[in-house]
PDB file with SEQRES, HELIX, SHEET and CRYST1 records, atoms N, CA, C and O in Angstrom:
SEQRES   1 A   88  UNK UNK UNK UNK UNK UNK UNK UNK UNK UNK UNK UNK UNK          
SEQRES   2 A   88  UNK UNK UNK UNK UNK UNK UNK UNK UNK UNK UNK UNK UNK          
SEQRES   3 A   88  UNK UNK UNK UNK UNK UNK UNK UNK UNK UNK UNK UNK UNK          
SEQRES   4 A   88  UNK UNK UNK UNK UNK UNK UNK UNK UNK UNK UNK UNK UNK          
SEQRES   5 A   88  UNK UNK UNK UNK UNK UNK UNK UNK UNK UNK UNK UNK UNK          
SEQRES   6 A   88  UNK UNK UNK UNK UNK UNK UNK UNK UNK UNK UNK UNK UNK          
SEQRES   7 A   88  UNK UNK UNK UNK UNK UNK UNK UNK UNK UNK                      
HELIX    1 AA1 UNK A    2  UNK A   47  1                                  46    
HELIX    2 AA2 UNK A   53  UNK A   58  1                                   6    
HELIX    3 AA3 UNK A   60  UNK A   66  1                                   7    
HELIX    4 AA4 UNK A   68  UNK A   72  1                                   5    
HELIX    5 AA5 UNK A   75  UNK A   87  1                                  13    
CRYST1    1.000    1.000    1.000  90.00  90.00  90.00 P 1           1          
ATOM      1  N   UNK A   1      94.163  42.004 126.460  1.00  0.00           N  
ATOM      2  CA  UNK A   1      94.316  42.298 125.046  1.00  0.00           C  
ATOM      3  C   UNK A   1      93.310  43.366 124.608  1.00  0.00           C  
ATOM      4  O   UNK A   1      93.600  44.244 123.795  1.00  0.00           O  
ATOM      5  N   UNK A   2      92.091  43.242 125.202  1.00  0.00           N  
ATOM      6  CA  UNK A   2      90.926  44.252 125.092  1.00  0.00           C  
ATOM      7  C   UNK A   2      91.339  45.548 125.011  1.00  0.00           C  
ATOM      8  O   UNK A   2      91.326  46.423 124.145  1.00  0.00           O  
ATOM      9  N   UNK A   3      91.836  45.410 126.518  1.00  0.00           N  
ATOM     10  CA  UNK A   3      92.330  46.503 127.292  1.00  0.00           C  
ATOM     11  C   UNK A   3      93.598  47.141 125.999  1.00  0.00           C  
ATOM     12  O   UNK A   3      93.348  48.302 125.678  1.00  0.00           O  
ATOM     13  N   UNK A   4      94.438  46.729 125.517  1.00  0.00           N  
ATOM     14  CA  UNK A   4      95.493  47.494 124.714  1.00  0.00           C  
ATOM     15  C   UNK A   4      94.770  48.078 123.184  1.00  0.00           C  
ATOM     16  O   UNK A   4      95.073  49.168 122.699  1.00  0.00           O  
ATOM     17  N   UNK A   5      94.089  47.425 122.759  1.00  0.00           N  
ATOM     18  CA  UNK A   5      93.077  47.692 121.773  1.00  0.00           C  
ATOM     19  C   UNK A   5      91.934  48.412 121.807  1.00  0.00           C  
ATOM     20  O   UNK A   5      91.382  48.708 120.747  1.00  0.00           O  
ATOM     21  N   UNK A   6      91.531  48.711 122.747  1.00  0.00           N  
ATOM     22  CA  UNK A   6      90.848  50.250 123.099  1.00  0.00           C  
ATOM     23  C   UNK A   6      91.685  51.741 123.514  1.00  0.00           C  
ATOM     24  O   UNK A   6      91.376  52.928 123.412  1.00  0.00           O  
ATOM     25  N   UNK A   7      92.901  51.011 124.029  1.00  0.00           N  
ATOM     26  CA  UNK A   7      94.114  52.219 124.641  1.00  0.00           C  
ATOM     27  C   UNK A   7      94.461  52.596 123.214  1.00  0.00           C  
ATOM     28  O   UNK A   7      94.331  53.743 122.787  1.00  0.00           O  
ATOM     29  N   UNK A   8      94.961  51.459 122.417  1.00  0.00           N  
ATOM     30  CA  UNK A   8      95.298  51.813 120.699  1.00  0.00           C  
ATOM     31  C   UNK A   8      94.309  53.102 119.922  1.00  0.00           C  
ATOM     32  O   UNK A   8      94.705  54.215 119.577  1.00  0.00           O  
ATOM     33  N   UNK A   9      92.875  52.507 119.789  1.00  0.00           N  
ATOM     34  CA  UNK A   9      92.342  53.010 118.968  1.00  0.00           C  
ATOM     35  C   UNK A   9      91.580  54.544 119.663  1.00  0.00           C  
ATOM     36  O   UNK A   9      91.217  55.425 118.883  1.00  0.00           O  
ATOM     37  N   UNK A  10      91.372  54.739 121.476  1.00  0.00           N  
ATOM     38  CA  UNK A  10      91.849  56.054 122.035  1.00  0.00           C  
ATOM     39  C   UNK A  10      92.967  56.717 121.259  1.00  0.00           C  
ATOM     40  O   UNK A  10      92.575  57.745 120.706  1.00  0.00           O  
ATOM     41  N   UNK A  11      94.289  56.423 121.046  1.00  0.00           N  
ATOM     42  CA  UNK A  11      95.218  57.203 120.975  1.00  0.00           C  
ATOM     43  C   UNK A  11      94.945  57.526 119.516  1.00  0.00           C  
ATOM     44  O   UNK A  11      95.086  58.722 119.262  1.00  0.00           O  
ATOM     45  N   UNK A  12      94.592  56.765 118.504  1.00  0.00           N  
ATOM     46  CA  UNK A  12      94.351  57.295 117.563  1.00  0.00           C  
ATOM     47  C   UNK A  12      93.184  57.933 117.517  1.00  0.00           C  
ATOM     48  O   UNK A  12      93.150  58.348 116.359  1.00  0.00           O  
ATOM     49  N   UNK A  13      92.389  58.209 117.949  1.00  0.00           N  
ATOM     50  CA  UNK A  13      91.372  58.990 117.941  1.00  0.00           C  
ATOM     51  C   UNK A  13      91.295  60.372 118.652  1.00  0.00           C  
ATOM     52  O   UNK A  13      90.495  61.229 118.276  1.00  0.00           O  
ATOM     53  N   UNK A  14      92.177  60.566 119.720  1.00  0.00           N  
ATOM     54  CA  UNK A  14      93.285  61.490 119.928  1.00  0.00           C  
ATOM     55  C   UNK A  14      93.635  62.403 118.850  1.00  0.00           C  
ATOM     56  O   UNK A  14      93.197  63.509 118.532  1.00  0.00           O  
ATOM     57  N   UNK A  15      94.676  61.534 118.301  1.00  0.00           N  
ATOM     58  CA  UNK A  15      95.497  62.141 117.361  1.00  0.00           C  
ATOM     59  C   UNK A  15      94.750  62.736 116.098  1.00  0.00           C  
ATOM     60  O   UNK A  15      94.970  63.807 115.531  1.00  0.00           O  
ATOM     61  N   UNK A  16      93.950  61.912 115.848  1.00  0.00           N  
ATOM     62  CA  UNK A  16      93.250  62.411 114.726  1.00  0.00           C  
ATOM     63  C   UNK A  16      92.690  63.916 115.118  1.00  0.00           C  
ATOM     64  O   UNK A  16      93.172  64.980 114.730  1.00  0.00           O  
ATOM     65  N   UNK A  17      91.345  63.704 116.142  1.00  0.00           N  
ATOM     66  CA  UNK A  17      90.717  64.963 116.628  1.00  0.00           C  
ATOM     67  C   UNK A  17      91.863  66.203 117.041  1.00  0.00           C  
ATOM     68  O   UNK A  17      91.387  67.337 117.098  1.00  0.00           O  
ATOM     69  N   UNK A  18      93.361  66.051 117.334  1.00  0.00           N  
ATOM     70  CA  UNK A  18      94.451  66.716 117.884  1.00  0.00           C  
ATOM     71  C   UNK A  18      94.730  67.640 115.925  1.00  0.00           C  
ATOM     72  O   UNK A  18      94.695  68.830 115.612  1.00  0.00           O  
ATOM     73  N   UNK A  19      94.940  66.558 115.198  1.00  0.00           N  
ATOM     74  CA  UNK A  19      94.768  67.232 113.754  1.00  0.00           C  
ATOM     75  C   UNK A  19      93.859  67.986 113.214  1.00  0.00           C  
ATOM     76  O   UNK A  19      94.055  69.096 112.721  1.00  0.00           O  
ATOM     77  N   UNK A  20      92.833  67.404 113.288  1.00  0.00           N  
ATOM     78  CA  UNK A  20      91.595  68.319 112.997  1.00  0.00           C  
ATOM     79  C   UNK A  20      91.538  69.612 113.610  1.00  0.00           C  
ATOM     80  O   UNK A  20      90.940  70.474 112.965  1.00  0.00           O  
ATOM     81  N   UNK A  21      92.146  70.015 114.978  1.00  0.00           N  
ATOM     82  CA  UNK A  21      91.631  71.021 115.877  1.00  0.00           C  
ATOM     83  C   UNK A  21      92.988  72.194 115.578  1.00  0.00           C  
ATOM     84  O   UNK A  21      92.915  73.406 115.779  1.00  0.00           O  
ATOM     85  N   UNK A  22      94.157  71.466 115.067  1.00  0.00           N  
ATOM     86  CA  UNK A  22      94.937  71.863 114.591  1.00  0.00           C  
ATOM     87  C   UNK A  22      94.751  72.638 113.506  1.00  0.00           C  
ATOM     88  O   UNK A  22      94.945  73.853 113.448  1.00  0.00           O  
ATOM     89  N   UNK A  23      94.340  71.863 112.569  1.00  0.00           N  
ATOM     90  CA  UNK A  23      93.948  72.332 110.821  1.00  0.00           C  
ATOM     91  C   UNK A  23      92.395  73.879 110.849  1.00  0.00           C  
ATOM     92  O   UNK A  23      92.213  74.840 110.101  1.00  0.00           O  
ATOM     93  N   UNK A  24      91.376  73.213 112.486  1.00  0.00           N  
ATOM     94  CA  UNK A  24      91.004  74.595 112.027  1.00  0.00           C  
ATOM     95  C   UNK A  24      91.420  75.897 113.135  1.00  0.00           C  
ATOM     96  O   UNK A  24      91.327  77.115 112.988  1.00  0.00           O  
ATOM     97  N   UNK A  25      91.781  75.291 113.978  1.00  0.00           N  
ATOM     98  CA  UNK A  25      92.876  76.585 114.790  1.00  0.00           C  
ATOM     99  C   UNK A  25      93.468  77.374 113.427  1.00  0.00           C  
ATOM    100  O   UNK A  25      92.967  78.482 113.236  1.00  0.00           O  
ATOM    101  N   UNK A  26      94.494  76.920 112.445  1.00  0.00           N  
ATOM    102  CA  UNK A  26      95.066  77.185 111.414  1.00  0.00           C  
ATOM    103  C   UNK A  26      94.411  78.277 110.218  1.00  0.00           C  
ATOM    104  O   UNK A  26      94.755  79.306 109.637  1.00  0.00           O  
ATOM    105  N   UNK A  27      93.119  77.237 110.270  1.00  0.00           N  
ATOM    106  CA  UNK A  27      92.128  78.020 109.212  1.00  0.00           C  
ATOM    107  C   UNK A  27      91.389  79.315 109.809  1.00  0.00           C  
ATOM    108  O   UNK A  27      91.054  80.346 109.224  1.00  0.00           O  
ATOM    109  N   UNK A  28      91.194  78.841 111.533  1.00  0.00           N  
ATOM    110  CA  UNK A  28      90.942  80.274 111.964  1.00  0.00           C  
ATOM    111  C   UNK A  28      91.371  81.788 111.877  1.00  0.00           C  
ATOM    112  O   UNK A  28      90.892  82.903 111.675  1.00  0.00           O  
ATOM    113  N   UNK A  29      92.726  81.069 112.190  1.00  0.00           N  
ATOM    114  CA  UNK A  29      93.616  82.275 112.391  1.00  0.00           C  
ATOM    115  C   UNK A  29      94.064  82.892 110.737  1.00  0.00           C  
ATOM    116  O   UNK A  29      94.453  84.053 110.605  1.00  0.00           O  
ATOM    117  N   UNK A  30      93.964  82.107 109.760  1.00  0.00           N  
ATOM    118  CA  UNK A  30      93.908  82.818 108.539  1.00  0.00           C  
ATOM    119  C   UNK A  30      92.921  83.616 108.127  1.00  0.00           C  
ATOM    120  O   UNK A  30      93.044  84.745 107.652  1.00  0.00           O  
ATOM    121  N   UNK A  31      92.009  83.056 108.301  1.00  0.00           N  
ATOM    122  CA  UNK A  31      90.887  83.818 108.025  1.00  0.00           C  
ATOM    123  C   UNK A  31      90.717  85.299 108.980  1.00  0.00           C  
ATOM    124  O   UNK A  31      90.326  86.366 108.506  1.00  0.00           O  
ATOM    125  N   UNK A  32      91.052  85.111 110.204  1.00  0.00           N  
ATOM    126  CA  UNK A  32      91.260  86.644 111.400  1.00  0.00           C  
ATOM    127  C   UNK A  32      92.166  87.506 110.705  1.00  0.00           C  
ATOM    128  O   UNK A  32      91.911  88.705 110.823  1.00  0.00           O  
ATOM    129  N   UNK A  33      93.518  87.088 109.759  1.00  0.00           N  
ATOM    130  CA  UNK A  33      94.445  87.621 109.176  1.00  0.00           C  
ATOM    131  C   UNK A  33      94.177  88.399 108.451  1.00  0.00           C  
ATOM    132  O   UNK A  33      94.583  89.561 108.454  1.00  0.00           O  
ATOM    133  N   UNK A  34      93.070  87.647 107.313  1.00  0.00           N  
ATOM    134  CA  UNK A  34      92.700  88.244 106.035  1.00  0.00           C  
ATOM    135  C   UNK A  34      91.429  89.335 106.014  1.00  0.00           C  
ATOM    136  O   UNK A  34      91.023  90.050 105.098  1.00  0.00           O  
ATOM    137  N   UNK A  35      90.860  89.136 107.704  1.00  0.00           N  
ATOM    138  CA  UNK A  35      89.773  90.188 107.779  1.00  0.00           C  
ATOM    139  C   UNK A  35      91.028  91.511 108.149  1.00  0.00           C  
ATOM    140  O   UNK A  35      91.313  92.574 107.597  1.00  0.00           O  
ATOM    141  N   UNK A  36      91.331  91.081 108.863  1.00  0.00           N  
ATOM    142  CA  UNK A  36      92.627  92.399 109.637  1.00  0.00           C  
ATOM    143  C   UNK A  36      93.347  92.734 108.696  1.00  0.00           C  
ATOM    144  O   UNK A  36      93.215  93.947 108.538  1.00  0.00           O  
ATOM    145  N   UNK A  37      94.130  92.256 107.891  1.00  0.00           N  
ATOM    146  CA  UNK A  37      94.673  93.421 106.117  1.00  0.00           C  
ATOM    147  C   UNK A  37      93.630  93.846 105.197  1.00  0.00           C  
ATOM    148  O   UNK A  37      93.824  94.754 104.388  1.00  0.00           O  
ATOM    149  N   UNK A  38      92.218  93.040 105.323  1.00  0.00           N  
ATOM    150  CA  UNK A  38      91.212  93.784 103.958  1.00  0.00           C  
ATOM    151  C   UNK A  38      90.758  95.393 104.969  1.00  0.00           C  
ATOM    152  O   UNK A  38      90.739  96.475 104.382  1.00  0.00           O  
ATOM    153  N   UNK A  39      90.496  95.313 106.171  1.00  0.00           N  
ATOM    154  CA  UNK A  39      90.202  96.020 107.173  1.00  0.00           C  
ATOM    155  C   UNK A  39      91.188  97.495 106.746  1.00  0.00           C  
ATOM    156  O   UNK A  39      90.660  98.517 106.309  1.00  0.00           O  
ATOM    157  N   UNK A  40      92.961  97.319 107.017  1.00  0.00           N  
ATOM    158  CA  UNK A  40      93.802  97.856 107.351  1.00  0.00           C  
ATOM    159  C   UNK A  40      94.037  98.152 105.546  1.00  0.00           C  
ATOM    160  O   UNK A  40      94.618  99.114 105.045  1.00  0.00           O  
ATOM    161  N   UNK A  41      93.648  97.463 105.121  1.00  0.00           N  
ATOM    162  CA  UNK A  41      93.384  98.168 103.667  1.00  0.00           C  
ATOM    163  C   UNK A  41      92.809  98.975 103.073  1.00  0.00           C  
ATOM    164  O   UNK A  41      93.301  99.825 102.331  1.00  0.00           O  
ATOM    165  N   UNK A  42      91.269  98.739 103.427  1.00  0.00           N  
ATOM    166  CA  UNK A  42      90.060 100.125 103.344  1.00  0.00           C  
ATOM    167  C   UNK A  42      90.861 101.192 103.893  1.00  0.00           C  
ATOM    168  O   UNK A  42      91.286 102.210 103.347  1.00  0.00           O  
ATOM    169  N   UNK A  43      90.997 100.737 105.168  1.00  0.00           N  
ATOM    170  CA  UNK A  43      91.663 102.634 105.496  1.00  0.00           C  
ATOM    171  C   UNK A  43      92.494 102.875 104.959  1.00  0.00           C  
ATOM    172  O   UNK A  43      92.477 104.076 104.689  1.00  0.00           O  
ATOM    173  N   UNK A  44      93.667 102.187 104.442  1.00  0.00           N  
ATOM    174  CA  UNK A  44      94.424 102.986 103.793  1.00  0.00           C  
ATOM    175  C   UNK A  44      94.236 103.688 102.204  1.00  0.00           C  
ATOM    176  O   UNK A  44      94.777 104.703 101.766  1.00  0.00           O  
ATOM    177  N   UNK A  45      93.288 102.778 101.540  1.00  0.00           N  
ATOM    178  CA  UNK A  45      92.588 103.699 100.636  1.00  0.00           C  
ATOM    179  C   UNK A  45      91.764 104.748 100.951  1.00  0.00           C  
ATOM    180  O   UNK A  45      91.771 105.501  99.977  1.00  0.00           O  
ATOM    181  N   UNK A  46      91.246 105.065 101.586  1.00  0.00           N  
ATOM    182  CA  UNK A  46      90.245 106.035 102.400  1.00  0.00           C  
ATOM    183  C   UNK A  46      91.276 107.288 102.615  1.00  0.00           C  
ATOM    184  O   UNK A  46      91.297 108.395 102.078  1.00  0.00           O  
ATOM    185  N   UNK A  47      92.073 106.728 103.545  1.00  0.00           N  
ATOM    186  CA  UNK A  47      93.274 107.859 103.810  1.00  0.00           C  
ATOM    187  C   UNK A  47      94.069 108.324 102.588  1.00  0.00           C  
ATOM    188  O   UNK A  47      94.262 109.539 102.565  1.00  0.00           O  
ATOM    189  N   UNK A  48      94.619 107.553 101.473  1.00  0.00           N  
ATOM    190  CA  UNK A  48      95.563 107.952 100.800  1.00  0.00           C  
ATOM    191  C   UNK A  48      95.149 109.147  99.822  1.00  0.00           C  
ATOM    192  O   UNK A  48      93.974 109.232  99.466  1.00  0.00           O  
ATOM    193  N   UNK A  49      95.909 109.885  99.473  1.00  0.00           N  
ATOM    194  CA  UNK A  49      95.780 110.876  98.318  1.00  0.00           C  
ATOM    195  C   UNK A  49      96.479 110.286  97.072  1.00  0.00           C  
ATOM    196  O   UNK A  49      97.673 109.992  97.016  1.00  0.00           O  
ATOM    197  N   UNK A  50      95.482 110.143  95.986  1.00  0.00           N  
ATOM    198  CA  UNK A  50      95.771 109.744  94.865  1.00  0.00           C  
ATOM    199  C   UNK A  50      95.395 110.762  93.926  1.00  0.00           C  
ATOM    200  O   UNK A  50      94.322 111.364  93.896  1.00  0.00           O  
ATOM    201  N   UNK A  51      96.711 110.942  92.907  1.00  0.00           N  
ATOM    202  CA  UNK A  51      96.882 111.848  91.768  1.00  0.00           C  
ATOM    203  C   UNK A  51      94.728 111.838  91.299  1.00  0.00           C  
ATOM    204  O   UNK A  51      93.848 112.690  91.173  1.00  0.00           O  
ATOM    205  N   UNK A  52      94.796 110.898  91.241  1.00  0.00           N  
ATOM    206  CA  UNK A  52      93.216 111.055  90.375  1.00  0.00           C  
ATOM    207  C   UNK A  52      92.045 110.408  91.423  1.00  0.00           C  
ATOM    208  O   UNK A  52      92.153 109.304  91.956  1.00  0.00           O  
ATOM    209  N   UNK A  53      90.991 111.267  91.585  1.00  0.00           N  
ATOM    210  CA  UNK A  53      90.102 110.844  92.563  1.00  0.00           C  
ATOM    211  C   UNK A  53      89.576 109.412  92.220  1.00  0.00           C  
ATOM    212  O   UNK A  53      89.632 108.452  92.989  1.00  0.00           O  
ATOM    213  N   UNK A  54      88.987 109.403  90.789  1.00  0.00           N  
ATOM    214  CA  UNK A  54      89.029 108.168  90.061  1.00  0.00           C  
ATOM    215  C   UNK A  54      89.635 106.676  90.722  1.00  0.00           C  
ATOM    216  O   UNK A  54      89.122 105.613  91.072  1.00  0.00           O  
ATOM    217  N   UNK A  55      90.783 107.146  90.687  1.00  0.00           N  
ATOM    218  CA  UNK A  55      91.962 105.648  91.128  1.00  0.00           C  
ATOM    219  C   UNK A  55      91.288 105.575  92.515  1.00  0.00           C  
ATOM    220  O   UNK A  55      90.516 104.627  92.655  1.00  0.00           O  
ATOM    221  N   UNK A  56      91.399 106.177  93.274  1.00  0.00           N  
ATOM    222  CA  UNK A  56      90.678 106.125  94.372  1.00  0.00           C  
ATOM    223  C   UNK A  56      89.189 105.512  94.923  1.00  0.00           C  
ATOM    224  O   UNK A  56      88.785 105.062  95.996  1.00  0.00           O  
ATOM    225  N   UNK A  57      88.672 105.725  93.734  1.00  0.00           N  
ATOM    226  CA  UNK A  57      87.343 104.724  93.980  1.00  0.00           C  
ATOM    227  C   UNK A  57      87.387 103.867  93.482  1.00  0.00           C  
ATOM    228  O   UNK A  57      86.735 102.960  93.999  1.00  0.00           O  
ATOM    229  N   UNK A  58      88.166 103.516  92.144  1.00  0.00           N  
ATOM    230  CA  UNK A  58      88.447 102.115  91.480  1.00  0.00           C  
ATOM    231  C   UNK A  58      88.950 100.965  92.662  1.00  0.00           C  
ATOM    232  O   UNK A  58      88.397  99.870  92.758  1.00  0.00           O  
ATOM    233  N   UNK A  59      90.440 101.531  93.814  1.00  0.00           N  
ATOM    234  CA  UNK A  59      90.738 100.894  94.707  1.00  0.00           C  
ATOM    235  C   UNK A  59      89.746 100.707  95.678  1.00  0.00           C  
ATOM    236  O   UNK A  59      89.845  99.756  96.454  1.00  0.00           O  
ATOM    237  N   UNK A  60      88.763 101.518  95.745  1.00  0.00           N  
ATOM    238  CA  UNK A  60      87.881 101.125  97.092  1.00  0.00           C  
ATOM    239  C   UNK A  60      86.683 100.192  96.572  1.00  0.00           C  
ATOM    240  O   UNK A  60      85.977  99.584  97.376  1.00  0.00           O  
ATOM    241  N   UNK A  61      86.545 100.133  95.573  1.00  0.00           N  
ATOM    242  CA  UNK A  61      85.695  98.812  95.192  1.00  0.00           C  
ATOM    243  C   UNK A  61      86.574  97.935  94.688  1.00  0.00           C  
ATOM    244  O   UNK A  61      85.871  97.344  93.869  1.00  0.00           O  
ATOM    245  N   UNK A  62      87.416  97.556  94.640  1.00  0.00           N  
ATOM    246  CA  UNK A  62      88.602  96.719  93.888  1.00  0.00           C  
ATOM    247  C   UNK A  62      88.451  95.965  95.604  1.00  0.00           C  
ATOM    248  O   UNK A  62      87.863  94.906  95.820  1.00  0.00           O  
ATOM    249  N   UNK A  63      89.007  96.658  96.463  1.00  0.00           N  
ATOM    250  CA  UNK A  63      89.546  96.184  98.055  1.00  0.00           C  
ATOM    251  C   UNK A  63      88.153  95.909  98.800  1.00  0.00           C  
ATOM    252  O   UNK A  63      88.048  94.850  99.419  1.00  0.00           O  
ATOM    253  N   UNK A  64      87.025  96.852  98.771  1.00  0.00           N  
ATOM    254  CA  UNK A  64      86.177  96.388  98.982  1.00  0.00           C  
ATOM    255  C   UNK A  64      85.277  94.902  99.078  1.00  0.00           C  
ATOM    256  O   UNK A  64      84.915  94.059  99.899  1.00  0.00           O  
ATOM    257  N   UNK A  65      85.177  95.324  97.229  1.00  0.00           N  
ATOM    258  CA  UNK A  65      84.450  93.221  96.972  1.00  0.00           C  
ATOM    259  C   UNK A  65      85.332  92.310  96.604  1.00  0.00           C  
ATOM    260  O   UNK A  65      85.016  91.229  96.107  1.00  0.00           O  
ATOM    261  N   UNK A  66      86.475  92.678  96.818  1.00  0.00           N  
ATOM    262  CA  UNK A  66      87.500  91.316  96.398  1.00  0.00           C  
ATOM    263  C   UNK A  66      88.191  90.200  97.609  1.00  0.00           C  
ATOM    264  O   UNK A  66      88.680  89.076  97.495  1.00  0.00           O  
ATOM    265  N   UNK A  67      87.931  91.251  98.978  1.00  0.00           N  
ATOM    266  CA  UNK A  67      88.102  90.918 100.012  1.00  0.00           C  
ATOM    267  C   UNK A  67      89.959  90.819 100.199  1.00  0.00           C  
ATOM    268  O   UNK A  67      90.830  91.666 100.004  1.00  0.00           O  
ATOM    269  N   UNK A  68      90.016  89.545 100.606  1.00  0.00           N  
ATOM    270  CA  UNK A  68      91.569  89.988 100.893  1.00  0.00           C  
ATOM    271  C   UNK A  68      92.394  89.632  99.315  1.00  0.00           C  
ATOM    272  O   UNK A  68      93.508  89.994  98.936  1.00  0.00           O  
ATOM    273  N   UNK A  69      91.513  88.916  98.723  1.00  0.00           N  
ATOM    274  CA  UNK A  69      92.672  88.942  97.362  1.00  0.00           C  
ATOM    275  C   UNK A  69      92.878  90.479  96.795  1.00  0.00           C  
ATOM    276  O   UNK A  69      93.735  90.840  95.988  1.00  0.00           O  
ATOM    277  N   UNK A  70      92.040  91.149  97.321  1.00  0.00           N  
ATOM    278  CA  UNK A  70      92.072  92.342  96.399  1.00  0.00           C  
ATOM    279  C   UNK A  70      92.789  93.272  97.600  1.00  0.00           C  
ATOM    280  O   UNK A  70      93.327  94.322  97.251  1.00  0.00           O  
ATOM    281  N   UNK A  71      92.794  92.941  98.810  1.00  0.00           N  
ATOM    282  CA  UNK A  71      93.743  93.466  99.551  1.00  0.00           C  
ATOM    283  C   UNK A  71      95.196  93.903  99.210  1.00  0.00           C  
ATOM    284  O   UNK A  71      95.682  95.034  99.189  1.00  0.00           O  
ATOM    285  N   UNK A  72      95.944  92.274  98.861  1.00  0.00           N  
ATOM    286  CA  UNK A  72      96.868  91.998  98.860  1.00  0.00           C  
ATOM    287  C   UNK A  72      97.119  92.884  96.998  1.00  0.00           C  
ATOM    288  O   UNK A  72      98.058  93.597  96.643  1.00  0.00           O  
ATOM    289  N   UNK A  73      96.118  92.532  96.341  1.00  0.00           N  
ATOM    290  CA  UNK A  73      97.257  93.092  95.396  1.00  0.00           C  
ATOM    291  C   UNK A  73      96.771  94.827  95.222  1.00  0.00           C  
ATOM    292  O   UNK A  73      97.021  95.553  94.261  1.00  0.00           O  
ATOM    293  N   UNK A  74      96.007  95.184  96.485  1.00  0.00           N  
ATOM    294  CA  UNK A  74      96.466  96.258  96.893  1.00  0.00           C  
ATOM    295  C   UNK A  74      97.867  97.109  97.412  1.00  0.00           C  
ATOM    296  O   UNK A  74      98.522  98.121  97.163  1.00  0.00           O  
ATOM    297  N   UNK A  75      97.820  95.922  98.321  1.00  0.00           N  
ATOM    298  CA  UNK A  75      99.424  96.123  99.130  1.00  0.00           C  
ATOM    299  C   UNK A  75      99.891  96.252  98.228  1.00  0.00           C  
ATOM    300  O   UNK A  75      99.735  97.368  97.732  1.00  0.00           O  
ATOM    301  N   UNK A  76     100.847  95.120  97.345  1.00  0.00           N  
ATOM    302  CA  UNK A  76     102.041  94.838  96.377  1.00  0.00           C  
ATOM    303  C   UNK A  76     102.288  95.767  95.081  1.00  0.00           C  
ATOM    304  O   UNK A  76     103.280  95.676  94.357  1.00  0.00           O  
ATOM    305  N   UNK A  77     100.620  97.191  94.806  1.00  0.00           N  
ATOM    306  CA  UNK A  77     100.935  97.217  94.067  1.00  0.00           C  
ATOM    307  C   UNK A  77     101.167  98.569  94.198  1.00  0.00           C  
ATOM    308  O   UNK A  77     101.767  99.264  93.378  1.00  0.00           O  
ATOM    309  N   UNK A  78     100.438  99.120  95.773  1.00  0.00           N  
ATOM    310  CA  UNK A  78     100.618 100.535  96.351  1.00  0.00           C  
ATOM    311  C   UNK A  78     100.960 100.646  96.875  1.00  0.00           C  
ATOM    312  O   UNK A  78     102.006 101.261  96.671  1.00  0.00           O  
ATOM    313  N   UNK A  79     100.630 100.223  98.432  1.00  0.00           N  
ATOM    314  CA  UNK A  79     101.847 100.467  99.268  1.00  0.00           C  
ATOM    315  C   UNK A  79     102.731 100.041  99.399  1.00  0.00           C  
ATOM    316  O   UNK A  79     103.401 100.516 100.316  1.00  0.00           O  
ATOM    317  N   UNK A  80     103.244  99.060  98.724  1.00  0.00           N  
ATOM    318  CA  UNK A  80     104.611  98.488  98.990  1.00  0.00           C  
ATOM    319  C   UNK A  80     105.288  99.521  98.123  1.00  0.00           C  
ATOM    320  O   UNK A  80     106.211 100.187  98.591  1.00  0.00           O  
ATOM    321  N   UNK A  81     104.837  99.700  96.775  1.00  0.00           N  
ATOM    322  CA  UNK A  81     105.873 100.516  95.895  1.00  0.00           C  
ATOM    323  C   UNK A  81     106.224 101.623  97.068  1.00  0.00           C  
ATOM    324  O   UNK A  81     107.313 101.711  97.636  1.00  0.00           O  
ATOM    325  N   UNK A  82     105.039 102.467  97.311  1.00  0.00           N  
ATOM    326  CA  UNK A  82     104.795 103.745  98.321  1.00  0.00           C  
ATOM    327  C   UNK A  82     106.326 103.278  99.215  1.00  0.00           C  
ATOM    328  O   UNK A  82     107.400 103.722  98.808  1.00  0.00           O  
ATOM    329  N   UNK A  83     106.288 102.664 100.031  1.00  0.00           N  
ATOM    330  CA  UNK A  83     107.038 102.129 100.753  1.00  0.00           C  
ATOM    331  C   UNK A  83     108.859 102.003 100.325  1.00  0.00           C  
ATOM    332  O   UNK A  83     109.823 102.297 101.032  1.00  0.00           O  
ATOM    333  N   UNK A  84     108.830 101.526  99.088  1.00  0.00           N  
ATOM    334  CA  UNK A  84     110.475 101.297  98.375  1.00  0.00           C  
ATOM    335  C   UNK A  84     110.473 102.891  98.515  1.00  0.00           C  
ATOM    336  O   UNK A  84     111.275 103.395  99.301  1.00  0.00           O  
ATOM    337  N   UNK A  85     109.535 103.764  97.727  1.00  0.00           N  
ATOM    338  CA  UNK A  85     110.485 105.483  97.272  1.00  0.00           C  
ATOM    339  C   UNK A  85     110.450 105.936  98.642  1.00  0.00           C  
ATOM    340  O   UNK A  85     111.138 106.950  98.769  1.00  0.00           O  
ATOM    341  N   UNK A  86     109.848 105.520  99.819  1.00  0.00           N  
ATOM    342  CA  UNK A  86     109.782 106.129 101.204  1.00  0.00           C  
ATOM    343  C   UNK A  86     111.576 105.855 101.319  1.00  0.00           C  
ATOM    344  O   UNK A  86     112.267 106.823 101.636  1.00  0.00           O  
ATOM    345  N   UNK A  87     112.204 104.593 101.061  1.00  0.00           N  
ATOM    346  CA  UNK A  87     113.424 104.519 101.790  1.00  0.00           C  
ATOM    347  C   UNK A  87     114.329 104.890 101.191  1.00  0.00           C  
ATOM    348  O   UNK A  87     115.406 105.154 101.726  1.00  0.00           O  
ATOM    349  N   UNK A  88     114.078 105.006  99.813  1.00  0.00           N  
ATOM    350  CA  UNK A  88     115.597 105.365  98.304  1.00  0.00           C  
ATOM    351  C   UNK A  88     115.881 107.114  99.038  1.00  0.00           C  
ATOM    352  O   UNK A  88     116.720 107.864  98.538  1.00  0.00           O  
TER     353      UNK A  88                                                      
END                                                                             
């Protein structure tokens, strides 16, 4: 009986540590994500030509200290547009 009640509370202890390693595998790889678009973001402000030099430094401290939130509504609000008149 010992014996099934240590096999029991192994398997849950398993499973648990199997979740945990899961959840930060998960959190790892988000976080690798969000360095690799704030990254792939700088350069593309760096690179882009914008009507006003201005906008241009507003985005590079915007993308800069905002990290990836400021990435993203980098993307959605430049290059993606950039992107729609690339295909019309």
């Amino acid at each position: 009986m010992e014996s099934i009640i240590g096999l029991f509370g192994t398997l849950i202890m398993l499973g648990i540590f199997s979740f945990f390693g899961l959840f930060y595998l998960a959190l790892f790889s988000f976080i690798i994500l969000a360095i690799v678009l704030w990254i792939i973001m700088l350069i593309d402000v760096v690179k882009r030509d914008f009507p006003n030099e201005n906008d241009k430094t507003m985005w590079l401290l915007v993308v800069a200290l905002t990290s990836w939130i400021g990435s993203l509504i980098y993307y959605f609000t430049i290059v993606n547009k950039d992107q729609k008149k690339k295909h019309k």
